[in-house]
C-alpha distance (Angstrom), angle and dihedral (degrees) to the residues before:
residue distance angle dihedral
X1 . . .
X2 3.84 . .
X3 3.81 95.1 .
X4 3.71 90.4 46.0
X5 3.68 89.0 60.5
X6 3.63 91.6 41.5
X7 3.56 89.6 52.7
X8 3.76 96.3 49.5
X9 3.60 90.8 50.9
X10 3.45 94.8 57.3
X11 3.86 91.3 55.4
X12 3.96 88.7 47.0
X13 3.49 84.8 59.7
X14 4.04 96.9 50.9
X15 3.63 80.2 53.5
X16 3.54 103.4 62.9
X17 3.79 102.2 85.4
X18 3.45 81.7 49.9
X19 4.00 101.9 67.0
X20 3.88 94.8 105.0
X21 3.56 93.7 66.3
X22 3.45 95.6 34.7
X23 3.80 90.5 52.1
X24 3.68 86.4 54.9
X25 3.58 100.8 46.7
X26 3.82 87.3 54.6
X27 4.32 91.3 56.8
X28 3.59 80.6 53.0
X29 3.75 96.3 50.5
X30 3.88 85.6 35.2
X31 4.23 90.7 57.8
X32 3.98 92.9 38.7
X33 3.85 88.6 52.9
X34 3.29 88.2 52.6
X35 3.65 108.5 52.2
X36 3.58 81.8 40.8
X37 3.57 87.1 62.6
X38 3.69 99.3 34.1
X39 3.79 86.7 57.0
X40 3.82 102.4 69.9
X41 4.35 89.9 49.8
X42 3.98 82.9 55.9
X43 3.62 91.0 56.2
X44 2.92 99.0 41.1
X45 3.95 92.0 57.4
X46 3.74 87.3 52.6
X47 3.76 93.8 52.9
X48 3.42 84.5 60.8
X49 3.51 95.8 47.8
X50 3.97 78.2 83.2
X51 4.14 105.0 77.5
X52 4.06 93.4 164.3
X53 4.05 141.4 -31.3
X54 3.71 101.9 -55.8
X55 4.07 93.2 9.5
X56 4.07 100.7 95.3
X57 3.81 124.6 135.5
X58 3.72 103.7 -146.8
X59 3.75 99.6 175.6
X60 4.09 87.5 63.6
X61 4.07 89.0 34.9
X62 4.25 85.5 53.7
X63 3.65 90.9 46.6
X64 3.67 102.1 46.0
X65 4.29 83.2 46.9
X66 3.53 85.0 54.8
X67 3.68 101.8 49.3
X68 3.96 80.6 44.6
X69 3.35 98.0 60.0
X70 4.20 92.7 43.5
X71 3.82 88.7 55.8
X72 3.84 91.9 46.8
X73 3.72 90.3 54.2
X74 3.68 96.0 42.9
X75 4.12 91.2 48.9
X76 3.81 90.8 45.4
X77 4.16 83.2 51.4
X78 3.49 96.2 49.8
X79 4.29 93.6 38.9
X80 3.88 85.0 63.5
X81 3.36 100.1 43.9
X82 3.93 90.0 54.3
X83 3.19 93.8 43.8
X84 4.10 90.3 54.4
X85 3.93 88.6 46.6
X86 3.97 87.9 53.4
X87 4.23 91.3 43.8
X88 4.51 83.0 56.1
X89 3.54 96.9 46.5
X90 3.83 104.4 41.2
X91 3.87 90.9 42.7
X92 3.93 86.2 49.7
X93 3.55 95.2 42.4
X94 4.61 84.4 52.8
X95 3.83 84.4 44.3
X96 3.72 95.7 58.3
X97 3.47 91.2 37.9
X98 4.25 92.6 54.1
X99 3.82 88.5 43.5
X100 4.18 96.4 46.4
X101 4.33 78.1 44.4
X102 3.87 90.2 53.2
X103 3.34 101.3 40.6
X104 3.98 92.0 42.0
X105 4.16 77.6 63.3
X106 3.60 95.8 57.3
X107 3.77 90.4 66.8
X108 3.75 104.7 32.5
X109 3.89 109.7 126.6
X110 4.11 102.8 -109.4
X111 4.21 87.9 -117.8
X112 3.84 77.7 74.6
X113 3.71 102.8 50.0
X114 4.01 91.0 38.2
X115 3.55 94.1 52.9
X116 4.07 96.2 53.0
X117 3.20 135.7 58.1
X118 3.90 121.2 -96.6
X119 3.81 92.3 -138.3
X120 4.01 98.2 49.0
X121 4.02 87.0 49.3
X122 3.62 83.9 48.8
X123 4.05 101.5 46.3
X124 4.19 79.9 48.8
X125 3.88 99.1 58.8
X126 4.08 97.1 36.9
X127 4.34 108.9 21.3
X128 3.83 97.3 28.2
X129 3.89 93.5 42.8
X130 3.95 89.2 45.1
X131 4.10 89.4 50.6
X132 3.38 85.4 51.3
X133 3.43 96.3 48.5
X134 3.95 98.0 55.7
X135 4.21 84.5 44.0
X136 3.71 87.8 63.9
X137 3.60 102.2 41.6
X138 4.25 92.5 49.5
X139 4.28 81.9 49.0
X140 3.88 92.9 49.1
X141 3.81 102.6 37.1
X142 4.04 92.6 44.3
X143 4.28 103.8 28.1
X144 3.93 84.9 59.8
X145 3.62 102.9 55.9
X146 4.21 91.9 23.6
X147 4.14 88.6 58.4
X148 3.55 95.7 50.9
X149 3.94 99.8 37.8
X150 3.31 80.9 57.9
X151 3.46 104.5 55.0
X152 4.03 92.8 29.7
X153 3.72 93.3 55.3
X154 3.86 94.6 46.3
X155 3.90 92.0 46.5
X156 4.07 86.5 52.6
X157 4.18 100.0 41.3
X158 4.03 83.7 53.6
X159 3.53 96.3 49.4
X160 4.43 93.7 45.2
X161 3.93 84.0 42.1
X162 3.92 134.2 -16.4
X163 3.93 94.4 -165.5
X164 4.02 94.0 62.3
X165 4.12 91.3 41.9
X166 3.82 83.2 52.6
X167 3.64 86.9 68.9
X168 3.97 94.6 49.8
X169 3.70 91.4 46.5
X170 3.42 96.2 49.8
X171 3.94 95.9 44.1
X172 3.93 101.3 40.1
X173 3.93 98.7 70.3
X174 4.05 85.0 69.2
X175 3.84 84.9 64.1
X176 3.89 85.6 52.7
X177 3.58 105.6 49.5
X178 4.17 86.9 50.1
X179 3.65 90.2 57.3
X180 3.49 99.5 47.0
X181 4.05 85.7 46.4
X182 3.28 93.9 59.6
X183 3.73 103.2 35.7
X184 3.79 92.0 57.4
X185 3.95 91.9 59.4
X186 4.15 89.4 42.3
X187 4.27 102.2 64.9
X188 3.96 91.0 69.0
X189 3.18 99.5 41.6
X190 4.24 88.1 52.6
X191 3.38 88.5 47.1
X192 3.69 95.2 55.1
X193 3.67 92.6 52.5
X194 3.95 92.0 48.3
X195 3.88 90.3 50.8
X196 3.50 89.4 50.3
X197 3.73 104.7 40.8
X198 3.88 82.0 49.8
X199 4.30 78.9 64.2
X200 3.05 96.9 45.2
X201 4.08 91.6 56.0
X202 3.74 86.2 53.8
X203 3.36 95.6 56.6
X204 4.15 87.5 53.2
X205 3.71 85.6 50.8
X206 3.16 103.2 54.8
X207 3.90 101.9 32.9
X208 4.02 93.8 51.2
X209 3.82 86.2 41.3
X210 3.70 93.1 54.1
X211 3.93 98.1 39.2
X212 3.70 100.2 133.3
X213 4.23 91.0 55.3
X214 3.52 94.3 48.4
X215 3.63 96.4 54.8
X216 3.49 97.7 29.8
X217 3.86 84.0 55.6
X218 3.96 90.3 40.1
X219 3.75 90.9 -120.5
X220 3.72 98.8 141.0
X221 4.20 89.6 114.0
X222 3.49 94.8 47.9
X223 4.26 94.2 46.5
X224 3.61 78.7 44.6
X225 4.03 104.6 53.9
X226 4.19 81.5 36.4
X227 4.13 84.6 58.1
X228 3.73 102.4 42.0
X229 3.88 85.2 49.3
X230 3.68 95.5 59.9
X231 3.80 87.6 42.2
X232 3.87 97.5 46.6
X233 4.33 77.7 56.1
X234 3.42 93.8 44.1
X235 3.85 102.2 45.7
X236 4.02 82.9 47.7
X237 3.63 93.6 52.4
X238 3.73 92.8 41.3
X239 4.05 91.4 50.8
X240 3.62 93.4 47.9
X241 4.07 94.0 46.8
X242 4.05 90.6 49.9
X243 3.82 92.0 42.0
X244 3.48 95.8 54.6
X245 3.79 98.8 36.5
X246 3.47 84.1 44.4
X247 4.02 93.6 67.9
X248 3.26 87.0 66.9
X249 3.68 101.0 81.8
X250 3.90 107.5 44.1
X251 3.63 84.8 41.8
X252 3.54 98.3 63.9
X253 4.15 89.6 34.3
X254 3.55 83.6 66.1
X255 3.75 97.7 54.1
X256 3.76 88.7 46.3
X257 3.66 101.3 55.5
X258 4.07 87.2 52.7
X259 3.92 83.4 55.1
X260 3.73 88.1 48.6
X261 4.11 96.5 41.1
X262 4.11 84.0 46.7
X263 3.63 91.9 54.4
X264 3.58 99.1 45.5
X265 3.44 90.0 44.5
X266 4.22 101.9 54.7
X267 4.07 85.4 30.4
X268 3.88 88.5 57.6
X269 3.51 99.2 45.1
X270 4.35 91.9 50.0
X271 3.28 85.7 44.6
X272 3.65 92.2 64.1
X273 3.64 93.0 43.3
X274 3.92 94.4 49.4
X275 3.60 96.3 -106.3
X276 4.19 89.0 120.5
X277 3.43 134.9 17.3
X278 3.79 119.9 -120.1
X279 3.75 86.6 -116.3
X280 4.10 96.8 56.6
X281 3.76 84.0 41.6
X282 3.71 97.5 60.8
X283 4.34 80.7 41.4
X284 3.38 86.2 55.7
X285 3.85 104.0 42.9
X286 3.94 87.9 55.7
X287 3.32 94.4 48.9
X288 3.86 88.4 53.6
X289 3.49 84.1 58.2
X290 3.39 100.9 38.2
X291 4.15 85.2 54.8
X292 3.46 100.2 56.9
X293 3.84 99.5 32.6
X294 4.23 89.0 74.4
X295 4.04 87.2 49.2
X296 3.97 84.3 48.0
X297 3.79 89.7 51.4
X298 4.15 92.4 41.9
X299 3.16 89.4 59.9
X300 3.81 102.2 59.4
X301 3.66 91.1 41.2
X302 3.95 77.8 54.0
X303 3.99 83.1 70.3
X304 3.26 107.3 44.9
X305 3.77 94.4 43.8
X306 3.90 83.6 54.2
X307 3.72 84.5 61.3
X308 3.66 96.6 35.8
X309 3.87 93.6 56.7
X310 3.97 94.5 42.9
X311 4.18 88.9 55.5
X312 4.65 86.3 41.3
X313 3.74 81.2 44.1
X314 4.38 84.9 58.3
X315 3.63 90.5 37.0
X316 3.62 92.1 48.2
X317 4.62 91.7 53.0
X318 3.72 82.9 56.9
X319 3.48 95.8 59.5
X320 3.45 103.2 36.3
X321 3.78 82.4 51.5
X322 3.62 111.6 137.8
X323 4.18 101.2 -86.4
X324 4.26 114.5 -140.2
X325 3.82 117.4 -87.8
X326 3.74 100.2 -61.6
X327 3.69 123.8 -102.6
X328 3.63 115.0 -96.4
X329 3.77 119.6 -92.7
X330 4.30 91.3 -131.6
X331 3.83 101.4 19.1
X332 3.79 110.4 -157.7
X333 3.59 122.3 -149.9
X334 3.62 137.4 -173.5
X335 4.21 120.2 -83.1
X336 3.65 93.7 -135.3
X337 4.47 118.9 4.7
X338 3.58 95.1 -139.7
X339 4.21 89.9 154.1
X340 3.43 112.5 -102.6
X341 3.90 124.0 145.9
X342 3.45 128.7 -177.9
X343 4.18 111.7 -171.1
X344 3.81 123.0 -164.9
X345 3.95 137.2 -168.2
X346 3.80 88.0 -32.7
X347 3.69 113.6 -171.3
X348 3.74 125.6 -170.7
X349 3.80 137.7 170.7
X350 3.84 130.5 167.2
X351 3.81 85.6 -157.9
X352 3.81 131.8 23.5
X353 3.93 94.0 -125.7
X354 3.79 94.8 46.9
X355 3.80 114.5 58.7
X356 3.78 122.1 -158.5
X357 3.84 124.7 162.3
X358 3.61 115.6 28.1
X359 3.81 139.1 157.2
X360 3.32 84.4 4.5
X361 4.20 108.8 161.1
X362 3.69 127.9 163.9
X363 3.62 136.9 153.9
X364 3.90 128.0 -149.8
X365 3.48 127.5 -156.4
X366 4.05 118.3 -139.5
X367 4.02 107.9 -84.8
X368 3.53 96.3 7.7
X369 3.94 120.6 139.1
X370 3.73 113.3 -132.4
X371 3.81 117.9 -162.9
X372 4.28 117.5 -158.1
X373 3.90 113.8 -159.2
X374 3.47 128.4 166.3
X375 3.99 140.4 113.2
X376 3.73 124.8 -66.0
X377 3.95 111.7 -68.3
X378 3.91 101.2 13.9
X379 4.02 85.1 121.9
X380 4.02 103.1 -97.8
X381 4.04 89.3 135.8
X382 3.24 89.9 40.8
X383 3.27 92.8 58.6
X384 3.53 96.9 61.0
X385 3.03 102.7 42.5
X386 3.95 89.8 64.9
X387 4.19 79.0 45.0
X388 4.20 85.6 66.2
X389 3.96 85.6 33.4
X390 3.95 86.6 -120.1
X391 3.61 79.2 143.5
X392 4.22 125.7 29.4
X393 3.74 109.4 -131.8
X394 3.72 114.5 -120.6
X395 4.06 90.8 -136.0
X396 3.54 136.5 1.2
X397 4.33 133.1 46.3
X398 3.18 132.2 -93.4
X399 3.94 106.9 -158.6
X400 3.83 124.4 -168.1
X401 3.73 114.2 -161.0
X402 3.67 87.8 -23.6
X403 3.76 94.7 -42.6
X404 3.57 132.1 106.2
X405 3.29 116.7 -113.4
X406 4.04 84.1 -146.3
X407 3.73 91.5 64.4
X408 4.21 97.7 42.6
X409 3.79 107.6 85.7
X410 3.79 106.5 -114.8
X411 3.73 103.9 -114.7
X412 3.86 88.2 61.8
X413 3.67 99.4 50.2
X414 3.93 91.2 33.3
X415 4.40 78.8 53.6
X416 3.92 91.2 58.4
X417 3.91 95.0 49.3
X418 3.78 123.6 79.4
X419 3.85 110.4 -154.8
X420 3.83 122.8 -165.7
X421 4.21 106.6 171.3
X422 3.46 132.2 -169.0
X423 3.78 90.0 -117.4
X424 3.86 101.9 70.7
X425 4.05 124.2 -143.2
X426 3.45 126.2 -161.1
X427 4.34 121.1 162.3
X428 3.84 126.8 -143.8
X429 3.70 104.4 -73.2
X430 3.51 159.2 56.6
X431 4.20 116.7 -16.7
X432 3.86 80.1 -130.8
X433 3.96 88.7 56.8
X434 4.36 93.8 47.6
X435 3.95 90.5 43.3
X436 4.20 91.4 50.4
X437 3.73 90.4 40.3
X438 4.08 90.8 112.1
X439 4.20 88.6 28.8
X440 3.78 102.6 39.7
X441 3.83 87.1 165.5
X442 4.00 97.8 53.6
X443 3.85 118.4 131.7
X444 3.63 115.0 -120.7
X445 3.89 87.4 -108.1
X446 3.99 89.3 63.6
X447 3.84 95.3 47.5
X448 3.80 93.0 48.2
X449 4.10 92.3 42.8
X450 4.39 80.9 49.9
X451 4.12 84.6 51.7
X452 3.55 94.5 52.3
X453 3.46 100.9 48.1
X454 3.52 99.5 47.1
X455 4.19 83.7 42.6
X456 3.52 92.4 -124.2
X457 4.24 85.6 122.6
X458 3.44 105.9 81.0
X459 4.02 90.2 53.0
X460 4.00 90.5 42.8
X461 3.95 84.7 62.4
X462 3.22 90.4 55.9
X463 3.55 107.5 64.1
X464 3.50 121.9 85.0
X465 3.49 102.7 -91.4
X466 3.64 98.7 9.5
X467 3.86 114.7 -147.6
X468 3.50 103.6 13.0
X469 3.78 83.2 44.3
X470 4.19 105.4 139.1
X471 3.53 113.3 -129.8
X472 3.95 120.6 -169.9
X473 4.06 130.1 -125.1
X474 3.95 109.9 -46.3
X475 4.01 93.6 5.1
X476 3.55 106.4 -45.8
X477 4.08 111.1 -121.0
X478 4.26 91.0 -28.6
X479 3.56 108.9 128.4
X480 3.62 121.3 -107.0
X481 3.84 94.0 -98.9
X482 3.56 97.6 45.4
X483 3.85 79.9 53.7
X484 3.85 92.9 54.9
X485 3.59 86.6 47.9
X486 3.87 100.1 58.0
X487 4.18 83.7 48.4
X488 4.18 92.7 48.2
X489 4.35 77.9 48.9
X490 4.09 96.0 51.0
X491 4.04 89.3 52.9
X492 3.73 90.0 36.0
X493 4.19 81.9 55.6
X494 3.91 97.2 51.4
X495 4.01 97.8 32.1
X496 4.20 94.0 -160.0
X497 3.71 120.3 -157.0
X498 3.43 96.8 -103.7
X499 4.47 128.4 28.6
X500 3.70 132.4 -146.7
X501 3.95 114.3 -168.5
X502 3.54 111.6 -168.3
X503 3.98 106.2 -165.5
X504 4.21 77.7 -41.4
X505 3.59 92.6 177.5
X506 4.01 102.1 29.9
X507 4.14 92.9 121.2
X508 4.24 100.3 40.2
X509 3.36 116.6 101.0
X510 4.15 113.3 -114.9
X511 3.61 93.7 -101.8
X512 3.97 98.9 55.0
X513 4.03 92.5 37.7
X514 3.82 89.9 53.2
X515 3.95 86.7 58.3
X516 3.71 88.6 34.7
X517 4.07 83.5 55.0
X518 3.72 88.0 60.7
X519 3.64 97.2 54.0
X520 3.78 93.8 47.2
X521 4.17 83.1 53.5
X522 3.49 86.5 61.5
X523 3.56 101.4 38.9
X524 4.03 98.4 46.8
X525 4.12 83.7 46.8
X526 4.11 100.9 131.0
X527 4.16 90.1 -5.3
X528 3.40 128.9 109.2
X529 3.23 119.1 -118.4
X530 4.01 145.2 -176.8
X531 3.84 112.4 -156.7
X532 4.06 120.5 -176.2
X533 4.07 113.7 -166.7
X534 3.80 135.7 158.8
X535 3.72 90.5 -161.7
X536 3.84 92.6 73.4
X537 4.38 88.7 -168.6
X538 3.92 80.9 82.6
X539 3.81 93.7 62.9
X540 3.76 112.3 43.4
X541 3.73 88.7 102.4
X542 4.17 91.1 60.9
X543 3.73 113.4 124.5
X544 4.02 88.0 -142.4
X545 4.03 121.0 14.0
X546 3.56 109.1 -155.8
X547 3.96 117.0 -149.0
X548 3.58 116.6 -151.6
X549 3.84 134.8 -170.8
X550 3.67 129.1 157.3
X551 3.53 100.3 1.3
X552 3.81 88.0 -62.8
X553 4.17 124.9 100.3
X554 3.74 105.0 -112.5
X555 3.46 106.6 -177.3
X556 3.87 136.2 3.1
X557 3.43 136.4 -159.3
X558 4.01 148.7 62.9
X559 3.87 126.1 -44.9
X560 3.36 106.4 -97.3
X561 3.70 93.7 46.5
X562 3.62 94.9 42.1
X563 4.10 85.2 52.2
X564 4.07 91.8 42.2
X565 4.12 86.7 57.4
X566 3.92 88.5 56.6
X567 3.62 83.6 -148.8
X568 4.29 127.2 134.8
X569 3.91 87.0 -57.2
X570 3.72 91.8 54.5
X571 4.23 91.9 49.3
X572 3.78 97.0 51.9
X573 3.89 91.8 45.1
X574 3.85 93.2 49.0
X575 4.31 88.3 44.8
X576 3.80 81.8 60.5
X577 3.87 95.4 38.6
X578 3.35 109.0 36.4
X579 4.19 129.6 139.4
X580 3.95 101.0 -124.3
């Protein structure tokens, strides 16, 4: 019950620049209501227009249809324009809440968005918002008019005839305490079946995402039996979160037709004494109706805002998610970036229990070219990603022309790095878009002169409309070296101070990457630059080769001295080079 509240409170407060319209939407609600209301008096009047067979008074009768028919078209007026008002502010309300969501992602540390799933962080922003979304339209369009029916129709029955309203007073709470019953048992069970729809979008994420492994691997049954698992839960969790919420409704119909029976019932019987005209009577049995019909209504939004507030509740963890170490409040930055980096006693763990980088200390001279090596998991990703301050080191500084790269704010030293990963990125869009992505304002002379020097030129002309060629999500149907390619040409294009190449030429066939070699010569000439290969021919040329194992630096120093101390260096170079 406490997080519901919490919850709710958080979308009250979403809703506060939003108090004009909702102000508005309630004098609509307010003058629908009351024609509503207004309606049953006026026929009643015209009911007893009709005194006996042959005793009617059809110039009242005409004017009372009239006024009738005004009010109807005047509450049907003011219904939709409530009911537009309500559409603007609770699509507003999800839009603020997708962009604050999205934005929130931007600056979430990368230990957040490594450790879940891309498809439950998905489902959040779009299905949970969305859920959320039709939750708070139901409770706006039908609380307004509901509250006030309520209270309008109560004020009215005691003012035709206290004694009858006694017996809708006294009735109604049963209605309540059903509701209420059944609502309190409902929130888990919605929030079970968000979590786990939120699973089962992960699973469609990652499956469609992957599609070439699994059936290269034949794993279609087993990404099948993982699927219908997830399903069998969801459709489980989804049955018993309807059924339940479900109960609601014919539970409180029930209670309201004994209302209704009880009023006809003590209505007909003072009618026939003379206590009530037949007129009022009819006044008051629609206003019996019209009483309990708002509770009837209350309590289905009661459901879905059950569900609504679980999936704002999921919505809600994301953005409250822990944001990165925050920027500094006077960043300092270097006079001049000329490339030097001086690292000291740095520590690094993704978890506590599991050390990885530590004591690590290194210092880098301006334009020198420093090699990583080592075997899987020693730490040499790692290791740049604390370079780019993806991740914060737990001890330790990492100093950038005498700067630390703690203090600088992480768009300006993120500005003097080029990057080019293994992993390849490319958006939806033109290959002139993904090559400018650093340089958005390069001429079309630059981007082509950055195509042809990473060789990625010839290939461009080749597609159908070359340059303004549009590529899908992650690259489209390019292979993965002409993907590699259009990365080498976006760093190639903004030519930062200082380079990291992270297996840069891992998916180019030897021919192309020993003329891509030549270009990165030329483009690393005077800058410093980190570069992270397996294939250890690519770094003999390093000024400094840095051998790493553990998380610690085990040796240091250029290729032929690394080879003449037959150490660790010398054993993974002659694995590679071996005479069989």
């Amino acid at each position: 019950m406490h997080k519901k509240t919490t919850v709710l409170g958080k979308v009250l407060r979403r809703l506060r620049r939003y108090i004009p319209a909702a102000v508005a939407a309630l004098v609509m609600a307010t003058a629908y209501v009351a024609m509503s209301l207004y309606i049953p008096i006026l026929v009643g009047r015209a009911i007893d227009c009709i005194v006996d067979a042959g005793k009617v008074d059809f110039a009242a009768m005409s004017a009372e249809l009239v006024t009738i028919a005004l009010c109807a078209g005047i509450g049907g007026l003011a219904q939709w324009l409530m009911t537009l008002i309500n559409n603007r502010i609770t699509y507003c309300v999800t839009r603020d809440i997708r962009n604050e969501a999205f934005r929130h992602l931007q600056i979430l540390p990368l230990s957040y968005l490594d450790t879940h799933p891309q498809g439950d962080t998905v489902s959040r922003v779009i299905a949970d918002v969305d859920t959320f979304a039709d939750g708070l339209l139901m409770g706006f369009t039908q609380l307004f008019t509901g509250v006030m029916t309520i209270v309008g129709t109560l004020v009215l029955m005691l003012l035709i005839n206290w004694k009858i309203a006694l017996v809708v007073i006294v009735l109604t709470p049963l209605s309540l305490v059903v509701a209420a019953f059944i609502a309190g048992r409902t929130h888990s069970l919605f929030a079970l079946q968000a979590k786990t729809r939120g699973e089962q979008t992960a699973i469609i994420d990652e499956t469609v995402g992957q599609i070439k492994v699994v059936q290269a691997f034949n794993r279609e049954s087993a990404a099948l039996d993982a699927f219908d698992e997830v399903n069998d839960r969801l459709e489980k969790a989804s049955l018993r979160a309807i059924f339940y919420s479900s109960l609601t409704n014919p539970s409180t119909r029930f209670v309201y037709a004994l209302v209704y029976a009880g009023v006809a019932l003590v209505g007909s019987f003072m009618a026939i004494g003379g206590g009530i005209s037949v007129g009022h009577l009819s006044s008051f049995l629609s206003y019996a109706n019209q009483y309990t019909k708002p509770f009837n209504e209350i309590s289905g939004v009661i459901a879905e805002l059950q569900n609504a507030l679980a999936c704002a509740g999921r919505v809600f963890d994301l953005i409250e998610a822990p944001a990165q170490t925050p920027e500094p409040q006077t960043p300092e930055k270097p006079d001049t970036v000329r490339g030097a980096m001086e690292i000291k006693d740095l520590t690094f763990s993704y978890t506590p229990d599991k050390p990885l980088i530590s004591e690590f200390t290194l210092s880098v001279e301006p334009g020198q070219r420093v090699a990583i090596v080592g075997p899987t998991g020693c730490g040499k990703t790692t290791f740049i990603n604390l370079l780019m301050r993806f991740y914060d080191p737990q001890g330790g500084q990492i100093a950038l022309d005498g700067v630390d790269t703690g203090h600088m704010a992480r768009g300006q030293l993120r500005s003097c790095i080029g990057m080019v990963l293994q992993d390849t990125w490319l958006k939806a869009g033109t290959i002139r878009e993904n090559i400018a992505m650093g340089k958005p304002d390069a001429t079309d002379e630059q981007i082509i002169e950055a195509a042809k020097k990473s060789h990625a030129h010839s290939f461009i002309k080749r597609l159908p409309k070359g340059y303004d060629t549009v590529i899908g999500e992650s690259g489209g149907n390019l292979s993965q070296g002409q993907k590699q390619l259009l990365c080498i040409a976006r760093v190639m294009l903004c030519l930062p101070p200082m380079l990291i190449l992270d297996e840069a030429t891992s998916s180019i066939d030897t021919r192309t990457e020993m003329r891509i070699q030549k270009a990165f010569d030329a483009m690393m000439e005077g800058r410093t630059s980190f570069i992270v290969a397996h294939r250890l021919s690519t770094i003999r040329e390093a000024d400094v080769i840095l051998v790493m194992k553990d998380g610690k630096i085990v040796e240091q120093g250029s290729h032929d001295a690394l080879l003449e101390a037959n150490g660790f260096y010398a054993k993974l170079y002659n694995s590679q080079f071996a005479q069989v």
